[in-house]
Every structure is written in C-alpha cells, then in structure tokens.
N, C-alpha and C positions, 0 to 999 in steps of 0.2 A: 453659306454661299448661295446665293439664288441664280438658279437657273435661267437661262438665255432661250426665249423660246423664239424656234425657228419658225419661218414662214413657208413653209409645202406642202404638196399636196392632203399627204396624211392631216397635218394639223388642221387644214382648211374641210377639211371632210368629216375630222370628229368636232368641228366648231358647227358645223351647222350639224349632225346628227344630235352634238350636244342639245342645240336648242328643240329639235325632234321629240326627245325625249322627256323634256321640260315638257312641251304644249299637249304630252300626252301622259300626263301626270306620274313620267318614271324615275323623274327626279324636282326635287324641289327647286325654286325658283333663288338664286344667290341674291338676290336683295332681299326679299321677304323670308326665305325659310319654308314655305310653305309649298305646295306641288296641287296644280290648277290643269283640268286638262282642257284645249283649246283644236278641237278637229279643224277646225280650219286652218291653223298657222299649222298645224304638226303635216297635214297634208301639201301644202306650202312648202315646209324643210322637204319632207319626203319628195316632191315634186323636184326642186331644188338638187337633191342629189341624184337624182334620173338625170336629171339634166346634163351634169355635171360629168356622173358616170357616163353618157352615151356623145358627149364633146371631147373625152379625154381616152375613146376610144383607141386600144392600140396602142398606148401611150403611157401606160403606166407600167410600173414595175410590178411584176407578181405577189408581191408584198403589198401594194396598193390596190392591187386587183380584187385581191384576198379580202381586207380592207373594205373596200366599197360596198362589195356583193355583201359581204355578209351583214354591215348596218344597215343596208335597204332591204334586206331580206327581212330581218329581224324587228324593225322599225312598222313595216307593212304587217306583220302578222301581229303586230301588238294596235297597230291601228283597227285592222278590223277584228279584233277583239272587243273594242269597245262598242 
C-alpha cells in the first residue's frame, strides 16, 4: 500500500534540508546516484530554512521547533566543515 504524503510543515522543511544535504555531498543525488557537493546551492537551502524558521516564528509546534533548529544546526556545521 503506498503511502499518502502530506503537505506540512515538517515535510516542507525536510524537503529543502533534503536538498541541503545533496548540495553538500551527504547524500547522493536520486537521478544520478552519485553525491556532488555544490556551497552555493547548500548555502541557498541553509539560507532558505533561516528564512523559514525565523517567518514561522511562534508558530510552530514543539516538535517542529525541535525539527528546525536541529537541521540548521546540523546542516551549518557540516557546511563549514567543508
């Protein structure tokens, strides 16, 4: 049976950390297979969910809160690692 994927918050926040991760080579890319790292676009997603996170201020559920901080947290120290 395949799954119904819903449209909210959370989903929308691991869709762009997803592509974060891709542009900073920590997962491969689903068309090709391969894992390219790209500072400009990953800094873009990273940018992208500041944004996000500091618009939906107040506004989230603690579980999204949770959520947030911790992909940006974790996103940024794997960025300036490179």
């Amino acid at each position: 049976m395949e799954q119904k994927l819903e449209a909210n918050f959370s989903t929308l926040v691991l869709s762009i950390a997803s592509s974060a991760a891709m542009s900073l080579g920590m997962a491969p890319d689903p068309n090709t297979g391969k894992t390219n790292v790209d500072k400009e676009m990953a800094k873009f997603n990273i940018d992208l969910l500041e944004v996000l996170k500091a618009k939906s201020e107040n506004n989230r559920s603690e579980e999204e809160d949770k959520l947030i901080n911790q992909l940006v947290s974790d996103l940024k120290m794997k960025f300036v690692a490179l």
